[in-house]
MARFI-635901 format. One record per residue (C-alpha): x, y, z. Coordinates in steps of 0.05 Angstrom, whole numbers, padded with zeros to 5 digits, always signed. Layout:
! MARFI-635901
XYZ ...
This chain:
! MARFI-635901
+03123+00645-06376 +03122+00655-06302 +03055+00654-06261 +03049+00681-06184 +02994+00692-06140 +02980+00766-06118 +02985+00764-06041 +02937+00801-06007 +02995+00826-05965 +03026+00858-06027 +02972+00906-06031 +02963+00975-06015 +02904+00994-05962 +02848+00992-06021 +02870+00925-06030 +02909+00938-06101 +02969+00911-06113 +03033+00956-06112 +03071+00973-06164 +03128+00952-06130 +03106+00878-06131 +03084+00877-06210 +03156+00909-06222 +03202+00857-06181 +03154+00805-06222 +03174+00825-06285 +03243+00835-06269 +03244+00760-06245 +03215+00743-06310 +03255+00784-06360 +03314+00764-06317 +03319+00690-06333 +03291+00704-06397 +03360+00741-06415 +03399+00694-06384 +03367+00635-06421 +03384+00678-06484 +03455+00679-06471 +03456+00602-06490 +03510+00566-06462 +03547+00618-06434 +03564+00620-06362 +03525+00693-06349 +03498+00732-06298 +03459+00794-06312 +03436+00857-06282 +03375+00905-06291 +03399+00973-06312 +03341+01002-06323 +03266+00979-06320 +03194+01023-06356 +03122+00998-06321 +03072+01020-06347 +03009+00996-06309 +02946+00977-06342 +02898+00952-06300 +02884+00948-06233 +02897+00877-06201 +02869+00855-06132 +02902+00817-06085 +02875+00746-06096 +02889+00739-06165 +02937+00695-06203 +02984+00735-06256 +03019+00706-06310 +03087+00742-06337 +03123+00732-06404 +03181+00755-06423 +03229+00753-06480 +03292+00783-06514 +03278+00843-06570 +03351+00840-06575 +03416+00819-06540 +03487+00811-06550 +03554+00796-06516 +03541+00842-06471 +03467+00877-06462 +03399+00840-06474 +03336+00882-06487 +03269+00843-06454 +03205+00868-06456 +03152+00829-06421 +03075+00827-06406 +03029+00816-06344 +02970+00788-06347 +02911+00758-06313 +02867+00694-06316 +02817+00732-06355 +02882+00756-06413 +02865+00820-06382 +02936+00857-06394 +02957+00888-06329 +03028+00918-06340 +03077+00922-06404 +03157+00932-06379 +03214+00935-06424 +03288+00930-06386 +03352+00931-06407 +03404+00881-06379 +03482+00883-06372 +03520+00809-06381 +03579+00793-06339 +03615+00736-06352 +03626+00680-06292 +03676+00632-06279 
């Protein structure tokens, strides 16, 4: 579970938050949470693809809470899916992503 605070300065002139922002959050999320799957494994992994859908509006100001976890991985792919929420448990975003393992040495 990873929690960040909206930044006012990640917002759009009506003072929402971008899409952009809620995205690279979950990808930060689902990210570790599909390297943490791979379990002992010296891994890196990359986002090949990434669906947001968006839920709720979310002012700057508020705190967010992401979590994120495998559906399904392997040697080499991991499906996440994750949620976004806010203080109130209001659901904000849902993103599934698919990521590609490469081995490091």
């Amino acid at each position: 579970m990873w929690s960040m605070l909206a930044d006012e300065r990640f917002a759009n002139p009506a003072g929402i938050i971008q899409g952009g922002f809620l995205g690279a959050f979950a990808d930060s999320a689902m990210g570790a949470a599909a390297v943490t799957f791979a379990e002992g494994r010296r891994v890196s992994c990359v986002n090949a693809e990434m669906k947001i859908t968006f839920l709720h509006a979310v002012a700057g100001g508020e705190r967010l809470i992401c979590t994120a976890e495998v559906i399904r991985g392997g040697g080499r792919v991991a499906f996440v899916e994750a949620s976004i929420t806010d203080e109130a448990e209001r659901l904000i975003a849902r993103v599934s992503s698919t990521y590609l393992y490469a081995e490091r040495t």
